[in-house]
C-alpha positions in Angstrom: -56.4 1.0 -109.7 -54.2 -1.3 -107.4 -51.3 0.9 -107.6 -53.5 4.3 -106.3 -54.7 1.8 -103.4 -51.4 0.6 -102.3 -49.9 4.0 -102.3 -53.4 5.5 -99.9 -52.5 2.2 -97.6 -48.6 3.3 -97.8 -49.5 7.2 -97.3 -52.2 6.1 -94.0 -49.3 4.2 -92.7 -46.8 6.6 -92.5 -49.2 9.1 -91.1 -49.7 7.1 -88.4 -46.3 6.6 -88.1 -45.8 10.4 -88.3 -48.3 10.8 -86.0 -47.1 8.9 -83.3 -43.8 10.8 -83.1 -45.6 13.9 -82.5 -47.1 12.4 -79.4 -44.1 11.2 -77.7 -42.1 13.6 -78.7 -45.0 16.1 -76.9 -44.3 13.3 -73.3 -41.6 14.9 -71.7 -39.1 13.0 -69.3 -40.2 13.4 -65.9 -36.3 12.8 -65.0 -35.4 16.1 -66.7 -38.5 17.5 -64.7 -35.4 20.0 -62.6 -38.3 22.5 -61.8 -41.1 20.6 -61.2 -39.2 18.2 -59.0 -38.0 21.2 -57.0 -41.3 22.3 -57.0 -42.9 19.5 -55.3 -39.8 18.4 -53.0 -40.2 22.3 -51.6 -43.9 21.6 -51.1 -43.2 18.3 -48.9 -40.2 20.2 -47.1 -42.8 22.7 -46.2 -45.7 20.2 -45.4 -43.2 18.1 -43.3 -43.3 20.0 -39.9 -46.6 20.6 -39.5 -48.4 18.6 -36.4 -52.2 19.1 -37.2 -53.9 16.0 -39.3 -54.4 17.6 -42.0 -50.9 19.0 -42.5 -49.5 15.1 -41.9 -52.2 14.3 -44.7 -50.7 16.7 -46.9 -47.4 16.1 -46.3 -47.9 12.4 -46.9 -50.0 13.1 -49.9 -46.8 15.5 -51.9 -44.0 12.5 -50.9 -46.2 9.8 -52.5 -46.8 12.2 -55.6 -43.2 13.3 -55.4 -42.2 9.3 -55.0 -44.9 8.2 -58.1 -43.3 10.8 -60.6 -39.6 10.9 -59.7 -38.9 7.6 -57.7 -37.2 6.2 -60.6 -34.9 9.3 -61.3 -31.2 9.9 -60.4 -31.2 13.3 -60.0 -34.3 12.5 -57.0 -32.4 9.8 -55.4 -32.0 11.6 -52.4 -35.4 12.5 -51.0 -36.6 9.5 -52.9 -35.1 7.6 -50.5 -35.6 9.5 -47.4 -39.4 9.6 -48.2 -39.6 5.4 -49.1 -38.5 4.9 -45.4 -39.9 8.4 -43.6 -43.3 7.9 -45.5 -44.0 4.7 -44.2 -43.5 6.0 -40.3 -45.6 8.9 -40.9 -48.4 7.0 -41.9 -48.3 5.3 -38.5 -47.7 8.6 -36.6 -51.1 10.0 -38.8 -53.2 6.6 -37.6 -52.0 6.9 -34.4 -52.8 11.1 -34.2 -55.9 10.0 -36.4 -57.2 7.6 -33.2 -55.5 9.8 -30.2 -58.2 12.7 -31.7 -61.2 10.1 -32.1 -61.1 9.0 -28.8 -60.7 12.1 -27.2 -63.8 13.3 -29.1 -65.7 10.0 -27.9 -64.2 10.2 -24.7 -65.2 14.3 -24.2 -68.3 12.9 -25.4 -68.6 10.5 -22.9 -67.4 12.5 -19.8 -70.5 15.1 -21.0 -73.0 12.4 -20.8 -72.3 11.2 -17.4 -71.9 14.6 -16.0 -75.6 14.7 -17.4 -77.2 11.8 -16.6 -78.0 11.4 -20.2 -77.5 7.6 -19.9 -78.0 7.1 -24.0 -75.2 8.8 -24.9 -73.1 7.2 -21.9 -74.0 3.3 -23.4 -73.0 4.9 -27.1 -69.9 6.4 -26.4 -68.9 4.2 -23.9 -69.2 1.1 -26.3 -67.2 3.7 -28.4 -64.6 4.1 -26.4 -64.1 0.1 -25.4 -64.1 -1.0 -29.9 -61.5 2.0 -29.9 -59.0 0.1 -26.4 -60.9 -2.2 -24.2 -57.9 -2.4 -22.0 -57.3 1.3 -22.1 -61.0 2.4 -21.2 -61.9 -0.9 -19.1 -63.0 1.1 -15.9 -66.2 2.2 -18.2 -67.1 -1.3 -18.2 -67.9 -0.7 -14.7 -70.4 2.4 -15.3 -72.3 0.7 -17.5 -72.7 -1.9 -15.4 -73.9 0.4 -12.2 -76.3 2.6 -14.2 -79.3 0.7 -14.3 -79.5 -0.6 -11.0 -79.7 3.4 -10.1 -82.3 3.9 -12.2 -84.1 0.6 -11.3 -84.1 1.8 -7.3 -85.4 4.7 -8.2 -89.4 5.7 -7.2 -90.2 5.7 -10.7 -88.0 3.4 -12.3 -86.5 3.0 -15.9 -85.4 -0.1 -16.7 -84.8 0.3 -20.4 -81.1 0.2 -19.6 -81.1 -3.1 -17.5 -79.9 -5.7 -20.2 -76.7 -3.4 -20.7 -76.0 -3.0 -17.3 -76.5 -7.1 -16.8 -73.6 -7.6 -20.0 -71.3 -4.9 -18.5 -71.5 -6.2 -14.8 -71.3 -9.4 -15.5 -68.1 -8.7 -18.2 -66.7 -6.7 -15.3 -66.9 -9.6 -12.9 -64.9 -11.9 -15.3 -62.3 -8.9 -16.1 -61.6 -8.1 -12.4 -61.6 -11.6 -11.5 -59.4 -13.3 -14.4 -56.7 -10.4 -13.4 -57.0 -7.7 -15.8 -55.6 -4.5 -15.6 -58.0 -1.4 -14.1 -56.5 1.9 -14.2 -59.3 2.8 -11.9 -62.2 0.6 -10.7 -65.2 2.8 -12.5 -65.8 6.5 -13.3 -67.1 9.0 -11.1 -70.0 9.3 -9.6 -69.6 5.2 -10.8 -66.3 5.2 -9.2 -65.6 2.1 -6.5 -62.7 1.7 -3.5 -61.0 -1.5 -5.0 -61.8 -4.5 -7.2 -63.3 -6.2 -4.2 -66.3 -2.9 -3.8 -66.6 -2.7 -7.8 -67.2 -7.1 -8.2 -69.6 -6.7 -5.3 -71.4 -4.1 -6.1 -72.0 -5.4 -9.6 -73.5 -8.8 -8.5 -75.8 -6.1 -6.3 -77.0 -4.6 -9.6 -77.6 -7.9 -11.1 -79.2 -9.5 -8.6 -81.3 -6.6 -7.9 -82.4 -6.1 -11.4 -83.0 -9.7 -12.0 -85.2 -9.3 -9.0 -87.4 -6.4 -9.7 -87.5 -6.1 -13.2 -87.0 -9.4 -14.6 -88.5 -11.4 -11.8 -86.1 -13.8 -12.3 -85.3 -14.2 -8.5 -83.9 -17.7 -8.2 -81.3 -16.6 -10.6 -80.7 -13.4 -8.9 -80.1 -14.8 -5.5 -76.5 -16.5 -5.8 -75.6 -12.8 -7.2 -77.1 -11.3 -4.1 -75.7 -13.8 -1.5 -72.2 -12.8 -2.9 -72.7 -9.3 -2.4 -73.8 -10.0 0.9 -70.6 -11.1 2.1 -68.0 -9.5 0.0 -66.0 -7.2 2.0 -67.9 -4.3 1.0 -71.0 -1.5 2.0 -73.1 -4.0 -0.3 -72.6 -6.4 2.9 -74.8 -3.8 5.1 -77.0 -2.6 2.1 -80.7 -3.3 2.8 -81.0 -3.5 -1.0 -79.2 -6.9 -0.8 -81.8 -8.2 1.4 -84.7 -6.9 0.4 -83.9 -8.6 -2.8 -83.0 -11.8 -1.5 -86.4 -11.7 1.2 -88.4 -10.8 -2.0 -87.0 -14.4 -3.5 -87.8 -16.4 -0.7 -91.2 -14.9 -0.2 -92.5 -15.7 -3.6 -90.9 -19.5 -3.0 -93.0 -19.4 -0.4 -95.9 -18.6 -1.8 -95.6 -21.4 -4.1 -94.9 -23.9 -1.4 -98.2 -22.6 0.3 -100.6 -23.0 -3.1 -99.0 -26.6 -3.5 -100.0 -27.3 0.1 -103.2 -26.4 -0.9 -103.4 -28.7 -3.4 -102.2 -31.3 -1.7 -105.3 -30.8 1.1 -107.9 -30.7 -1.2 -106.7 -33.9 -2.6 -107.0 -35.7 0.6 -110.6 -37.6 0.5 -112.3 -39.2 3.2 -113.0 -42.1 0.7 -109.2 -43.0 0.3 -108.0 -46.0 1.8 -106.2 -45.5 5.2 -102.6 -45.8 3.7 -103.1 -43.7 1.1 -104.3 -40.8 3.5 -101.5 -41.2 5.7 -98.8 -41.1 2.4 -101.2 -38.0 1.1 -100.2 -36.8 4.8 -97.0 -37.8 5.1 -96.3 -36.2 1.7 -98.1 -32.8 2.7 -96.3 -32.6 5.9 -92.7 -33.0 4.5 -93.7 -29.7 2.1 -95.4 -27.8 5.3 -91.5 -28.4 6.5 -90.2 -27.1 3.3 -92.5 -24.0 3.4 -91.8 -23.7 7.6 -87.7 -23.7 6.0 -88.4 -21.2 3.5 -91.0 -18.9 5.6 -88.0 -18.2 8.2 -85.1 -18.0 5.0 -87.9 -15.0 4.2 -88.0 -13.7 7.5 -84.1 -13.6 8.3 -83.3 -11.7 5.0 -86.3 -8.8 5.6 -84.7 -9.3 9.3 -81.3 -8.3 7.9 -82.6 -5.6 5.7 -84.4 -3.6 8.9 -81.1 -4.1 10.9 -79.1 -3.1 7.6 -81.4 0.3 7.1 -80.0 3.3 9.2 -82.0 5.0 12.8 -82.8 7.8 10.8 -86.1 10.0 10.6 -86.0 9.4 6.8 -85.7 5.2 7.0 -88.1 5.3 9.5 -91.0 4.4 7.5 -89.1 2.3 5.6 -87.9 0.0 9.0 -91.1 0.2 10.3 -92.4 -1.4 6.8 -89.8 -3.9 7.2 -90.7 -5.0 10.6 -95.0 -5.3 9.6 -93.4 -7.7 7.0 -91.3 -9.7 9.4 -94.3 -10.0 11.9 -96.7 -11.3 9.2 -94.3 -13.9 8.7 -93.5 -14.8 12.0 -97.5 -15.4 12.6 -97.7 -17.2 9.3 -94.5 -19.5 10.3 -95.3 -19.9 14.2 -99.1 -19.1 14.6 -98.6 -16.7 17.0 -97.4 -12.6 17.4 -95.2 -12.5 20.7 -91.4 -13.2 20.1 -90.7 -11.5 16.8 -88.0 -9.1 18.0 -86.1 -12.0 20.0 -86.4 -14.2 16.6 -84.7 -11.2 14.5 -82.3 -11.1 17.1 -81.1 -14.0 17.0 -81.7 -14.4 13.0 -79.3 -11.4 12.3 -76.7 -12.4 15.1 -75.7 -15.7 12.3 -74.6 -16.1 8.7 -76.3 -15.0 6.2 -77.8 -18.2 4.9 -76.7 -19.3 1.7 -79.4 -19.5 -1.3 -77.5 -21.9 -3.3 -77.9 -24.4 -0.4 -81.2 -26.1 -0.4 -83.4 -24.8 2.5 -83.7 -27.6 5.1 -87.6 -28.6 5.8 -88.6 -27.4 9.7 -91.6 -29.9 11.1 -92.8 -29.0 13.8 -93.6 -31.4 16.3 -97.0 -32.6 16.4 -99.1 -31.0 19.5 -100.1 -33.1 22.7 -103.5 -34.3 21.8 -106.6 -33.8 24.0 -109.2 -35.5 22.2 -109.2 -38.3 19.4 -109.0 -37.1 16.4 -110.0 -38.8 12.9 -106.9 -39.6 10.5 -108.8 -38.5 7.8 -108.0 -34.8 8.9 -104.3 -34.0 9.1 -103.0 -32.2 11.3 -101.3 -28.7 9.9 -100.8 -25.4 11.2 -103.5 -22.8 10.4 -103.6 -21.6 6.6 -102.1 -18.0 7.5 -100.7 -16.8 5.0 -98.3 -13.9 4.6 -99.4 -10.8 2.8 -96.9 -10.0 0.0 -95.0 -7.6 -0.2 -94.5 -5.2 -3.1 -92.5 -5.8 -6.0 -89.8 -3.0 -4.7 -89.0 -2.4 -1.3 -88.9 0.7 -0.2 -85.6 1.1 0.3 -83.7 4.6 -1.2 -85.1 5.9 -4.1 -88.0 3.1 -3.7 -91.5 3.2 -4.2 -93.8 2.1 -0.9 -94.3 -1.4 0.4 -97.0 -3.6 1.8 -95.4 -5.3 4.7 -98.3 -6.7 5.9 -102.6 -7.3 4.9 -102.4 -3.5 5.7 -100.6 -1.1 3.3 -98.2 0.9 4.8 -96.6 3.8 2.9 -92.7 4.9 2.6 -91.4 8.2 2.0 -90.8 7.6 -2.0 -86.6 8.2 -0.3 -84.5 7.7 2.2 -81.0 8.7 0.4 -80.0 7.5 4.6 -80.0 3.7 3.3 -78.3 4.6 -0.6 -76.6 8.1 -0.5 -77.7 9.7 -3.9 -74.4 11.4 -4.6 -71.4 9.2 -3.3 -67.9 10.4 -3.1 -65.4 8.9 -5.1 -64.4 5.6 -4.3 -66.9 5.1 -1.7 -69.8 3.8 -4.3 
């Protein structure tokens, strides 16, 4: 019994044994290949001057294959070696191809969605295009920075694209003014004169949308005070002032319900010293409000004077003036010598909103009769109708100027042209 199971152990092994043999005798030698390397070396010669993509893919793809089965033999040496240091470069010629055909699709992409208006697909793309080269593409930093304060002025406004355009101006601003390179400043109809136009038209488009639509006007006023004197058409812009009258008004309206406050608190039962500090106290912030009343009136001052004699402003610098005059009445108590006080407003600087408004007190009338100390002496309580939340400016909705609406023409493309030539934004 042990001898017939050592002789089936003996006859297994050498069947496996036997076996084996067959198999590698079946593997033939990839270096004795002649035909099959000619084969596939023909294919890459073939593949190699093609110029398309796909033919560089295929080309590529046949010298690794030819490289992965006959790298190792002599009788390949040759075009083994021409394809371990050709391979490698035509790699970088495909990714370079590869990106050269993905940004022309985003780019033709792009240049269809301005010529549109279809401002989704100009955000998308353009964001596109700047992952793809933000150095290359850097002057569409500049359209997505313009595009909502267009679509802010306009009579019914869309703001949905206002935190963008707030990123791209502001990342415009730091690119122009650190010193990087623009191969143009913008993209038509986005398009600007020179980096001086493009930085101050985007602190326009800031200011102005941190104005109207975010009603965040103490932060938008340093933006618009610098677009106000940048050598630019933003300096003689009646957006620019509107804005920065809008900011001073609503300052003002605070300063004039804290005055308020400050009356009513004043008692007849206080002690004499503590009516005359109450006094004191409210007087100093009727100087404040006199201060910021007349800031008010010298930007909506600058904003008539900035609007063009046109039939179509018309309405719009008649609107401006009702404003200015309810003002002046509010600031002096009186309606005769608004026209010599714009005059002379618009003839100085532009003040500046980062400096602190200096209080105005008046001087305290000649009095004809004794009067009590219990009852401080202030101007009358006029105060100054608001205007609307948008002026009406181009593309703006109408505007109370005064306790009296009075309507705009929902345009005037005189005071912001609606299609601007290129490089004259």
């Amino acid at each position: 019994m042990k001898t017939i199971i050592r002789s089936t152990n003996v006859a297994l092994l050498l069947a496996a044994i036997i076996a084996l043999g067959a198999v590698s005798g079946l593997a033939q030698d990839p270096c004795g290949d002649a035909d099959g390397q000619t084969k596939l070396g023909d294919i890459f010669r073939e593949l190699y001057p093609k110029k398309d993509i796909q033919g560089r893919k295929d080309a590529i793809s046949a010298g690794k294959q030819f490289l992965e089965k006959y790298g190792a033999c002599d009788s390949a040496k040759e075009l083994s070696e021409y394809l371990k240091t050709t391979l490698p470069k035509m790699e970088t010629n495909l990714a370079k191809a590869e990106k050269a055909a993905r940004e022309n699709e985003i780019a033709n992409r792009f240049n269809a969605a301005l010529k549109a208006s279809n401002w989704d697909e100009v955000y998308k793309s353009g964001k596109e295009l700047l992952a793809e080269d933000a150095d290359k593409y850097r002057p569409v930093v500049l359209v997505l920075g313009s595009i909502g304060y267009d679509e802010t002025a306009k009579a019914t406004p869309v703001t949905k694209w206002n935190d963008e355009t707030i990123r791209f101006a502001k990342m415009a601003i730091a690119d122009i003014e650190s010193g990087k390179t623009f191969s143009s400043f913008g993209v038509v109809p986005f398009d600007y004169a020179n980096k001086d136009n493009a930085v101050a038209w985007m602190n326009l488009s800031i200011g102005y949308i941190l104005t109207f639509d975010k009603k965040n006007k103490k932060e938008a006023a340093p933006y618009l005070y610098k677009a106000s004197q940048a050598a630019s058409d933003t300096k003689t812009n009646a957006n620019t002032y509107d804005a920065m009258g809008s900011y001073y008004f609503d300052e003002a309206a605070k300063l004039e319900s804290e005055i308020k406050t400050m009356r009513a608190d004043i008692k007849e039962s206080d002690a004499p010293e503590v009516i005359k500090s109450k006094v004191d106290a409210m007087n100093n912030k009727i100087g404040l409000l006199n201060g910021t009343l007349e800031r008010a009136m010298d930007a909506y001052a600058r904003a008539w004077n900035t609007a063009p004699n046109t039939p179509a402003a018309k309405a719009y610098k008649d609107t401006k003036m009702k404003t200015i005059e309810a003002l002046y009445e509010a600031r002096f108590d009186k309606k005769d010598g608004v026209k010599a006080w714009v005059d002379a407003a618009i003839a100085k600087p532009t003040p500046n909103p980062s400096i602190a408004v200096t209080p105005i007190i008046d001087p305290e009338p000649t009095p004809t009769s004794t009067t009590s100390t219990t009852a401080p002496s202030t101007k009358p309580e006029t105060k100054p109708a608001a205007p609307a939340t948008k002026p009406a400016v181009p593309g703006k909705p109408s505007v109370a100027a005064a306790e009296t609406a009075v309507k705009a023409p929902a345009s005037v493309s005189a005071v912001k042209p609606a299609a601007r030539k290129k490089g004259t934004r």
